[in-house]
VMD Tcl script that builds the backbone (N, CA, C; Angstrom):
set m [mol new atoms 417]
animate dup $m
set s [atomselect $m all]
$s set {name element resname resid chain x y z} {
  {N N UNK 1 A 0.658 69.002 2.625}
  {CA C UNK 1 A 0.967 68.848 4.028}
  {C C UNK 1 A 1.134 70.234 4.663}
  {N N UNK 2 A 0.184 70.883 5.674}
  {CA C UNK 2 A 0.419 71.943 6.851}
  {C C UNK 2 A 1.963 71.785 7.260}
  {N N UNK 3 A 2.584 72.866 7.066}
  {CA C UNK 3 A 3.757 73.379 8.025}
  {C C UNK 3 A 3.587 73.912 9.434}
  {N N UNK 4 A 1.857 73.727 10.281}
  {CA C UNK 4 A 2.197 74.512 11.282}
  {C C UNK 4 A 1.046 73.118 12.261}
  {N N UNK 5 A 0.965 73.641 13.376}
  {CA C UNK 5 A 0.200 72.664 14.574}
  {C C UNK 5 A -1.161 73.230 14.818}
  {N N UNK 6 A -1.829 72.990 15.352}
  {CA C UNK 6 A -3.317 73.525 16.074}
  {C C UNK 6 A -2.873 72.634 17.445}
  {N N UNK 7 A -3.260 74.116 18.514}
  {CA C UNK 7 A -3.013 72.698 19.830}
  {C C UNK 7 A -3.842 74.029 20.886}
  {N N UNK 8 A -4.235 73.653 21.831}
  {CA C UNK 8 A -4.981 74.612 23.091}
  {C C UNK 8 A -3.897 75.187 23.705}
  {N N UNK 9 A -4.072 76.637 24.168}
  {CA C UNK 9 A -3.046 77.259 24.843}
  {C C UNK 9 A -3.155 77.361 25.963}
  {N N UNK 10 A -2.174 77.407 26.656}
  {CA C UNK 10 A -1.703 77.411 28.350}
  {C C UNK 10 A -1.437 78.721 28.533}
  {N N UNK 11 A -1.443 78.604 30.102}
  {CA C UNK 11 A -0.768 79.834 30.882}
  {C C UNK 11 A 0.233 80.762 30.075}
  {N N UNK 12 A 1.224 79.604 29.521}
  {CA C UNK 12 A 2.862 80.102 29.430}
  {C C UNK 12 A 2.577 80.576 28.059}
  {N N UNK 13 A 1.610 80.779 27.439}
  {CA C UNK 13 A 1.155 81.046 25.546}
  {C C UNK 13 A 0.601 82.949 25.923}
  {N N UNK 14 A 0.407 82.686 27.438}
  {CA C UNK 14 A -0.883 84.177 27.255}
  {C C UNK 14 A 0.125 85.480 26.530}
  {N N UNK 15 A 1.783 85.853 26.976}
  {CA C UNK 15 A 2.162 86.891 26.797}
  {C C UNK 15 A 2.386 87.086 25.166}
  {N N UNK 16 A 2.741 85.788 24.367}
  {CA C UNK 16 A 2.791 85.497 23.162}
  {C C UNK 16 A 1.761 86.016 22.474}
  {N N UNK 17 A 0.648 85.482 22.899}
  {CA C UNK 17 A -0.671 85.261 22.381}
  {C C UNK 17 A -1.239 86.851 22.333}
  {N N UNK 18 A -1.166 87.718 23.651}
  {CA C UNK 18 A -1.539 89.180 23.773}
  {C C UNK 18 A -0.607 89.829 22.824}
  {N N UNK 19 A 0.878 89.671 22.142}
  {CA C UNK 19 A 1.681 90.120 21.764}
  {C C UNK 19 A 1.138 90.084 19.969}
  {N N UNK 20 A 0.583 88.156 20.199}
  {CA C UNK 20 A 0.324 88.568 18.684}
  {C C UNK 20 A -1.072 89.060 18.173}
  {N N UNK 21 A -1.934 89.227 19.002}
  {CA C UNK 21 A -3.031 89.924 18.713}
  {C C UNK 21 A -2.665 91.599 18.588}
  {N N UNK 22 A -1.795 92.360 19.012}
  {CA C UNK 22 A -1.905 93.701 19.078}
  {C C UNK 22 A -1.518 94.002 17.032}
  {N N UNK 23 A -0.787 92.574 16.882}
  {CA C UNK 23 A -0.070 92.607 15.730}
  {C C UNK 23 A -1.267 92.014 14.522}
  {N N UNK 24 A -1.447 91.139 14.543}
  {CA C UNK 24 A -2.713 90.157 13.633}
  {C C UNK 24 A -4.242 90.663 13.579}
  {N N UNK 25 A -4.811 90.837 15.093}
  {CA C UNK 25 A -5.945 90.839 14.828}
  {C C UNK 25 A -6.732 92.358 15.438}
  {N N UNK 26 A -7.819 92.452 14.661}
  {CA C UNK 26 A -8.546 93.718 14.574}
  {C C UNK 26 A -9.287 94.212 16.027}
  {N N UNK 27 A -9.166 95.568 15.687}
  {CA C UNK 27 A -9.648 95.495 17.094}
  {C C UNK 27 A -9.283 94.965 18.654}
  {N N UNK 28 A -9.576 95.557 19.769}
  {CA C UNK 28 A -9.236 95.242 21.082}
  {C C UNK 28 A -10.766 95.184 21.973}
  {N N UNK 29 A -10.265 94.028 22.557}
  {CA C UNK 29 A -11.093 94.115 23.382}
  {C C UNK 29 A -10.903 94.189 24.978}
  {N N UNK 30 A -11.979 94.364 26.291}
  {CA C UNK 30 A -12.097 94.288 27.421}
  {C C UNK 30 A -11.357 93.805 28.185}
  {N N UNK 31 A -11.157 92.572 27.515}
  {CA C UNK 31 A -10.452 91.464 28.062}
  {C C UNK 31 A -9.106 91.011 27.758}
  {N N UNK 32 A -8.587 91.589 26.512}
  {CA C UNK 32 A -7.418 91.480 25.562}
  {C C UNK 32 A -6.318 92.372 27.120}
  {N N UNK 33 A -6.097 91.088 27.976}
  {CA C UNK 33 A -4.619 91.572 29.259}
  {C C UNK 33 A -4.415 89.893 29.818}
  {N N UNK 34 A -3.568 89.830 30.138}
  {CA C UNK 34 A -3.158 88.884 30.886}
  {C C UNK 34 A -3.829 88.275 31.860}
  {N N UNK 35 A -5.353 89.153 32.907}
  {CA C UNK 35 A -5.902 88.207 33.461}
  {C C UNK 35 A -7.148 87.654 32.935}
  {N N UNK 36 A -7.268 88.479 31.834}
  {CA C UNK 36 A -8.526 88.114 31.217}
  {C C UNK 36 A -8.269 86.571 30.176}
  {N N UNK 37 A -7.165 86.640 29.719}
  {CA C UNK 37 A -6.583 85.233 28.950}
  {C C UNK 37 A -6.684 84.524 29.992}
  {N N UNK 38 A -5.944 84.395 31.325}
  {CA C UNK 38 A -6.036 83.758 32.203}
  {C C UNK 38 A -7.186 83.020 32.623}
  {N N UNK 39 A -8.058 84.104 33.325}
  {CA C UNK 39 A -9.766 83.586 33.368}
  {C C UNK 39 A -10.061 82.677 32.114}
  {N N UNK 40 A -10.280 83.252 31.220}
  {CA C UNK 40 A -10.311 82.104 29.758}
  {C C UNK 40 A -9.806 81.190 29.994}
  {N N UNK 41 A -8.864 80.872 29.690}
  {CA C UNK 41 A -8.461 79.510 29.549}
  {C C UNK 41 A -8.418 78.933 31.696}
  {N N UNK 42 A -8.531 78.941 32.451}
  {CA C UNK 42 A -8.967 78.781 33.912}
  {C C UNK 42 A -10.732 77.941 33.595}
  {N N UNK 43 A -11.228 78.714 33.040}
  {CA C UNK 43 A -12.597 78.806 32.917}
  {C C UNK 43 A -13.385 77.998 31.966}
  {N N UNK 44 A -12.488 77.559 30.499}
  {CA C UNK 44 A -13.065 76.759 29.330}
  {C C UNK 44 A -10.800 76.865 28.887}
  {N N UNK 45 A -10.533 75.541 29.683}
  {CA C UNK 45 A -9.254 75.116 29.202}
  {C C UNK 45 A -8.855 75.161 27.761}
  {N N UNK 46 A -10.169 74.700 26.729}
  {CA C UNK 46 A -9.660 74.104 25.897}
  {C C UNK 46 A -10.196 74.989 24.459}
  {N N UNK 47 A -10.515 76.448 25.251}
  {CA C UNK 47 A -11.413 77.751 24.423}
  {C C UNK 47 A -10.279 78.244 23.193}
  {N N UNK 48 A -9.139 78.480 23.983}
  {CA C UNK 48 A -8.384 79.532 23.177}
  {C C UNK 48 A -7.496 78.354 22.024}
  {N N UNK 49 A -7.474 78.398 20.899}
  {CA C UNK 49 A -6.628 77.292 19.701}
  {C C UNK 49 A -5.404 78.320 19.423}
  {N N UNK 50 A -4.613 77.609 19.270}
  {CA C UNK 50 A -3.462 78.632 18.592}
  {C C UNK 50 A -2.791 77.418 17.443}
  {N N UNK 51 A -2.752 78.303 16.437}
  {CA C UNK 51 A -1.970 77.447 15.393}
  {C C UNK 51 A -0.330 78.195 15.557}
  {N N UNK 52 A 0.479 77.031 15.129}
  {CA C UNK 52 A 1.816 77.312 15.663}
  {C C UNK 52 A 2.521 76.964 14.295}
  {N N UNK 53 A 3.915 77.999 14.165}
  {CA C UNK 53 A 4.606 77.419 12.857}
  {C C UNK 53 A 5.929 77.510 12.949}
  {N N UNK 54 A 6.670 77.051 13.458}
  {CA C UNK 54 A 7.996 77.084 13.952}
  {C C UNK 54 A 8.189 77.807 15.453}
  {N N UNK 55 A 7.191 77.441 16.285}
  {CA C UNK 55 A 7.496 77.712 17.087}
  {C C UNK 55 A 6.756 79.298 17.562}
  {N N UNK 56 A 6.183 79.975 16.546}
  {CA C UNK 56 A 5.449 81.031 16.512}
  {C C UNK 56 A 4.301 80.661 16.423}
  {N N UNK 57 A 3.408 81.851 17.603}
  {CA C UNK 57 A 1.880 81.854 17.033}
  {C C UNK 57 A 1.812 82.598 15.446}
  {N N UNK 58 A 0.925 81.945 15.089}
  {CA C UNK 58 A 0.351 81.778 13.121}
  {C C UNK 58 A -1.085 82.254 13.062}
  {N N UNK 59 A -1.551 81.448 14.383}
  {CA C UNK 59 A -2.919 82.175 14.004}
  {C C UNK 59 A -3.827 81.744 15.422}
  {N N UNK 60 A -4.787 82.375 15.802}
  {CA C UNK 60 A -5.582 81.952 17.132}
  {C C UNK 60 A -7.183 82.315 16.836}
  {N N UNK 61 A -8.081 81.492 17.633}
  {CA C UNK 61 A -9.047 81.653 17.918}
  {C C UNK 61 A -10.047 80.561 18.819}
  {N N UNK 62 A -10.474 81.929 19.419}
  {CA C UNK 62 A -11.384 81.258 20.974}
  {C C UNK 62 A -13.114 80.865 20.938}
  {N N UNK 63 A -12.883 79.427 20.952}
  {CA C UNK 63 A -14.099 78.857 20.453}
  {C C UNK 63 A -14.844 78.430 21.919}
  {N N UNK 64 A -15.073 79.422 22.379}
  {CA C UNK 64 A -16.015 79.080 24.217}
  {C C UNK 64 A -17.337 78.285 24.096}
  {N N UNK 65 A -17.478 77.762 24.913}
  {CA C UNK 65 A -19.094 76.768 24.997}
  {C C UNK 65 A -19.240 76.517 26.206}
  {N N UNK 66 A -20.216 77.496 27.021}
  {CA C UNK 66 A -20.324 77.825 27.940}
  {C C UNK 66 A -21.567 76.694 28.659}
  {N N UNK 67 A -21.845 75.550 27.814}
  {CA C UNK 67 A -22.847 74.431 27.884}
  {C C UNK 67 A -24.357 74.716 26.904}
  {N N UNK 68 A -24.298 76.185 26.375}
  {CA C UNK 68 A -25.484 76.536 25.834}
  {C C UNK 68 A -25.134 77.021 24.555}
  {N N UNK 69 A -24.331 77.947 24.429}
  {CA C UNK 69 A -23.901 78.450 23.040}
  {C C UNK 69 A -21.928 78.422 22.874}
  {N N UNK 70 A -22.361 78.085 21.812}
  {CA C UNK 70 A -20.872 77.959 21.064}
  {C C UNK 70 A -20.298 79.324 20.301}
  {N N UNK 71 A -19.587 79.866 21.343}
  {CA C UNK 71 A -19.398 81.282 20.696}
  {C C UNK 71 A -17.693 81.655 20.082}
  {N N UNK 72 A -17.415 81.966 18.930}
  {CA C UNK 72 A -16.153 82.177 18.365}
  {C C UNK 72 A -15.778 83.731 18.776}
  {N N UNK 73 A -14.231 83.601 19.083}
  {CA C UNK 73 A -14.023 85.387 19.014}
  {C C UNK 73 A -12.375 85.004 18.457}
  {N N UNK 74 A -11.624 86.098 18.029}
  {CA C UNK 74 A -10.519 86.154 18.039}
  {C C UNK 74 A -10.331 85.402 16.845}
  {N N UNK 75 A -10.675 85.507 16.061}
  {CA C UNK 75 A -10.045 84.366 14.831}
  {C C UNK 75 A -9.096 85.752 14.135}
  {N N UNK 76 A -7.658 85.544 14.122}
  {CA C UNK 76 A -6.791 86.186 13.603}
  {C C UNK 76 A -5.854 85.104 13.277}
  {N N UNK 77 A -5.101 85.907 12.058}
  {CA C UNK 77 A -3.996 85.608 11.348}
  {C C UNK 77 A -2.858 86.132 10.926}
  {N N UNK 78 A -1.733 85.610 11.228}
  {CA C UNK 78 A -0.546 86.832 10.712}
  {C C UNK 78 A -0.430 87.187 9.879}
  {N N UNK 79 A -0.402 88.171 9.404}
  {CA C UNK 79 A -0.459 88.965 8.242}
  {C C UNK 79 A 0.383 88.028 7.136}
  {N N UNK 80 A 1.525 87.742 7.201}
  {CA C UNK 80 A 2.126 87.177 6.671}
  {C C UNK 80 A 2.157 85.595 6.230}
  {N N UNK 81 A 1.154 85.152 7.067}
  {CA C UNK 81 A 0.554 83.605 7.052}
  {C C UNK 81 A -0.725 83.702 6.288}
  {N N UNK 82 A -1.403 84.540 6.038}
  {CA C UNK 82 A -2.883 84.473 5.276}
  {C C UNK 82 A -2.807 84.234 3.951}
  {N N UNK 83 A -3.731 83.419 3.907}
  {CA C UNK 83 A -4.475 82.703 2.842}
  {C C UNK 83 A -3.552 81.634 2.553}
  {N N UNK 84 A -2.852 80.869 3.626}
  {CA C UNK 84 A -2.278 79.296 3.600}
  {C C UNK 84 A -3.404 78.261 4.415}
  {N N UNK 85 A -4.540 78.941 5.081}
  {CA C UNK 85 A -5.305 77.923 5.401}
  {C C UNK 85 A -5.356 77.597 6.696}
  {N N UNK 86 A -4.591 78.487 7.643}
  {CA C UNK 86 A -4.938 78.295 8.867}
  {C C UNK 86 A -6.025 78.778 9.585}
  {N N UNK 87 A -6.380 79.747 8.996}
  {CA C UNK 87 A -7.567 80.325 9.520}
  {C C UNK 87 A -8.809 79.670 9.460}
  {N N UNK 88 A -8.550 78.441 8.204}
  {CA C UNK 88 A -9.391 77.667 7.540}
  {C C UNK 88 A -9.233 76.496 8.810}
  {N N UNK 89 A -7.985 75.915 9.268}
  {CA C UNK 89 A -8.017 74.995 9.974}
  {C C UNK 89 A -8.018 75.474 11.481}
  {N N UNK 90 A -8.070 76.707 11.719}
  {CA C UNK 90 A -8.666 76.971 12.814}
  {C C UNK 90 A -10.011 76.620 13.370}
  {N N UNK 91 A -11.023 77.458 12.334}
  {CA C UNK 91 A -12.085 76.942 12.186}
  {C C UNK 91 A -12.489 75.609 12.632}
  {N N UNK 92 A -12.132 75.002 11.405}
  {CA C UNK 92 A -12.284 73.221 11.485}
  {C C UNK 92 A -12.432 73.038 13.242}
  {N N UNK 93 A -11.174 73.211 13.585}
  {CA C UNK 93 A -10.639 72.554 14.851}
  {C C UNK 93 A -11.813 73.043 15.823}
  {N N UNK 94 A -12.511 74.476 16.122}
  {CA C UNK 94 A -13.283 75.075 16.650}
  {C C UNK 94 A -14.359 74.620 15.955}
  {N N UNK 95 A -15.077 74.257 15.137}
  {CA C UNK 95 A -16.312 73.600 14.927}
  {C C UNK 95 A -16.088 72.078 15.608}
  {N N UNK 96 A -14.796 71.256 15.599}
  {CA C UNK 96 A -14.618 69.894 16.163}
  {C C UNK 96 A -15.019 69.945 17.632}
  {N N UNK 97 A -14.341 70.778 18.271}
  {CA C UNK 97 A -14.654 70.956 20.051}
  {C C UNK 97 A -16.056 71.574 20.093}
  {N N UNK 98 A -16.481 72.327 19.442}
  {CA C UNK 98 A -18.359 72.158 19.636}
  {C C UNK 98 A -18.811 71.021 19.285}
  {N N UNK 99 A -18.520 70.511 18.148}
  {CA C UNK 99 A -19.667 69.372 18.309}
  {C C UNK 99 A -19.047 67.729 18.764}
  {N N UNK 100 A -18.327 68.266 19.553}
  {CA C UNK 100 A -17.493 67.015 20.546}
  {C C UNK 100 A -18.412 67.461 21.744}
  {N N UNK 101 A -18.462 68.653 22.062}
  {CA C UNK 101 A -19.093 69.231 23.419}
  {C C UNK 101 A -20.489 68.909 23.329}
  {N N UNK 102 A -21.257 68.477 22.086}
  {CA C UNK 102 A -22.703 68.646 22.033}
  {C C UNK 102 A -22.938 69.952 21.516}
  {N N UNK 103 A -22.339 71.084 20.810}
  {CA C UNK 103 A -22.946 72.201 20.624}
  {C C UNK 103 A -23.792 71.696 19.176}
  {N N UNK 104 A -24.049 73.155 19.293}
  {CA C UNK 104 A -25.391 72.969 17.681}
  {C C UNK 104 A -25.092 74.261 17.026}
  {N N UNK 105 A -24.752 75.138 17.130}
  {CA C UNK 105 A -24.447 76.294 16.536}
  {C C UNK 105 A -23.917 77.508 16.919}
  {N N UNK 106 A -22.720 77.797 16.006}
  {CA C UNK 106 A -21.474 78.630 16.563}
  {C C UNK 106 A -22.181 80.128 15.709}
  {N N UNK 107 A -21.451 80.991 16.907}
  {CA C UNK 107 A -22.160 82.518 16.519}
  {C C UNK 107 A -20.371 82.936 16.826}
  {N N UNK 108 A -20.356 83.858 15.892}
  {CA C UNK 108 A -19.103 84.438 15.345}
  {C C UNK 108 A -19.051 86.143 15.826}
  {N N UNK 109 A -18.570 86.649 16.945}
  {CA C UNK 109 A -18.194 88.299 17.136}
  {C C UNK 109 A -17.581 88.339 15.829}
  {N N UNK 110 A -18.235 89.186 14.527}
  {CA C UNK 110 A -17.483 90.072 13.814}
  {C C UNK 110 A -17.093 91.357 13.681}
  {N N UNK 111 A -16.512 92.451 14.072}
  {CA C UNK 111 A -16.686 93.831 13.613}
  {C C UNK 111 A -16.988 94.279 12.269}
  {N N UNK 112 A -18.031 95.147 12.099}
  {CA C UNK 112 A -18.345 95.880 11.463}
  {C C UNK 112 A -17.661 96.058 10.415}
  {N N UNK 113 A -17.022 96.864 10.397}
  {CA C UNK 113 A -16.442 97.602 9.354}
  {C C UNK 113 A -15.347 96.909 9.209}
  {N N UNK 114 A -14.760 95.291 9.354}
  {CA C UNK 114 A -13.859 94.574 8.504}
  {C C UNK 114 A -14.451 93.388 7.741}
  {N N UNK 115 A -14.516 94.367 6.587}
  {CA C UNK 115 A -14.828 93.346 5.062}
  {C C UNK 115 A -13.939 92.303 5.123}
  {N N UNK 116 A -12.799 92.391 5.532}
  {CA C UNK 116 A -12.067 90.997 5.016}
  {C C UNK 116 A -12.268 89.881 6.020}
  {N N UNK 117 A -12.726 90.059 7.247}
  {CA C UNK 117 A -13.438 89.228 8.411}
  {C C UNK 117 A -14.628 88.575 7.546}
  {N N UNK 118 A -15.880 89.430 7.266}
  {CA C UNK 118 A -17.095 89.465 6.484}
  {C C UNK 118 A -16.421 88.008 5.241}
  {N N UNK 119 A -15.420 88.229 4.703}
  {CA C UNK 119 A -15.672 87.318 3.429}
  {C C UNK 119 A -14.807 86.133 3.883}
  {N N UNK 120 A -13.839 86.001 4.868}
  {CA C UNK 120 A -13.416 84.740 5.884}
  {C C UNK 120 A -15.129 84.279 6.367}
  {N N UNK 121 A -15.326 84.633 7.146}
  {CA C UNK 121 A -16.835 83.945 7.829}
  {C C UNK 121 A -17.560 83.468 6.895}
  {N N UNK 122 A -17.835 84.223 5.061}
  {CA C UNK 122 A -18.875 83.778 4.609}
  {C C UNK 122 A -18.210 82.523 3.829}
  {N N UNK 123 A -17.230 82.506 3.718}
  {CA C UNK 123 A -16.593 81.564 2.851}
  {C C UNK 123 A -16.599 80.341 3.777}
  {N N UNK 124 A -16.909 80.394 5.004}
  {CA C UNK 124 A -16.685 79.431 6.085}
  {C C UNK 124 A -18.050 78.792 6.374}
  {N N UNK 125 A -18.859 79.393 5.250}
  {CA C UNK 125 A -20.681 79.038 5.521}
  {C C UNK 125 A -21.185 79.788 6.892}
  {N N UNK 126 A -20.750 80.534 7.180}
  {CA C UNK 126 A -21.584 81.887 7.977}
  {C C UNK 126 A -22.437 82.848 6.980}
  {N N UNK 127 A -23.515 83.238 8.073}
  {CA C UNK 127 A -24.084 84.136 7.559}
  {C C UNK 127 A -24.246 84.876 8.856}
  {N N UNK 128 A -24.335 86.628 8.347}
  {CA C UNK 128 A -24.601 87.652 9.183}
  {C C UNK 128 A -26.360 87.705 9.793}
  {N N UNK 129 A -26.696 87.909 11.064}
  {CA C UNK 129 A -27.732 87.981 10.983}
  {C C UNK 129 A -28.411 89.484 11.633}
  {N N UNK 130 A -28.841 89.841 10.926}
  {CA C UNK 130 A -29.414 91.089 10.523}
  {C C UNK 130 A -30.378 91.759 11.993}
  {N N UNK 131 A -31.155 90.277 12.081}
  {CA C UNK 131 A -32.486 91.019 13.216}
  {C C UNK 131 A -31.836 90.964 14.601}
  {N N UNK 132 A -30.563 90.969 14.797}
  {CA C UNK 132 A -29.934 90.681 16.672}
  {C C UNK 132 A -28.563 91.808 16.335}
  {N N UNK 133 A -28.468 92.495 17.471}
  {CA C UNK 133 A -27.513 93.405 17.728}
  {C C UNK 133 A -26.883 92.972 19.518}
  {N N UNK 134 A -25.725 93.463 19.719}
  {CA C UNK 134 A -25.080 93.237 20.686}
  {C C UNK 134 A -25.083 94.280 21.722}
  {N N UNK 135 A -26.099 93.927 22.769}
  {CA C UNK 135 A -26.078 94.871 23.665}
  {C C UNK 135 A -25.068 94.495 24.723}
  {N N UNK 136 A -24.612 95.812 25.240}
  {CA C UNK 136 A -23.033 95.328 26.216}
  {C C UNK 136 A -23.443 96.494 27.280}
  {N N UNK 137 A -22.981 96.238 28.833}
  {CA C UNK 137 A -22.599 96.708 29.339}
  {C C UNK 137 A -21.572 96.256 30.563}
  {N N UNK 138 A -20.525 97.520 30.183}
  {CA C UNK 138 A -18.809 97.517 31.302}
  {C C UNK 138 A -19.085 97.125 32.533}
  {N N UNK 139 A -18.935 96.380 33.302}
  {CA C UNK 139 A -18.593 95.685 34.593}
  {C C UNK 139 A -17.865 96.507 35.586}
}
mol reanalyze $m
mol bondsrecalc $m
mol representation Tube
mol addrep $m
């Protein structure tokens, strides 16, 4: 039996949620502030998952489906919660809302240079794909 919840986060989760990413998960991004969570969840309500364990975020990740692609970001875990399986039932829950939505296939932001991301994803039946790179440009 799980000791913790999976449930969609609200407004009142964003300062939590920014608090526990500076702590859990790798890397920052663009959007990692208060109006950018906002827009998110405003925009795809039901994007951002947070697993909860007494009342603490445990673990999060934002499974967007913008009607065309099913895209994952943010899959972190507290340091201190890893390898109990939330990251595992994060997942789950974010493959459930794609293919509740009609999606067909989830593409995963990984960074580079974290191996321990690399062997979460592959263990999750991901694979890296080699011939596509991420072109970006700042707004």
């Amino acid at each position: 039996m799980n000791d913790f919840s999976i449930r969609c986060a609200t407004l009142p989760d964003i300062g939590a949620v920014l608090r526990f990413w500076r702590l859990a998960a790798e890397g920052t991004s663009v959007s990692d502030d208060h109006d950018g969570v906002a827009r998110l969840l405003s925009t795809d309500p039901g994007a951002l998952l947070v697993a909860e364990r007494d009342g603490i975020v445990a673990g999060t990740v934002i499974a967007g489906f913008d009607g065309w692609r099913c895209s994952l970001y943010r899959l972190a875990v507290r340091p201190d919660c890893r390898r109990q399986g939330i990251g595992t039932a994060l997942l789950d829950a974010a493959e459930q809302r794609f293919a509740t939505l009609g999606g067909r296939r989830g593409d995963a932001m990984v960074l580079e240079d974290n191996e321990r991301a690399h062997r979460t994803w592959t263990a999750a039946g991901y694979h890296r794909e080699d011939h596509w790179r991420r072109w970006v440009k700042p707004l």
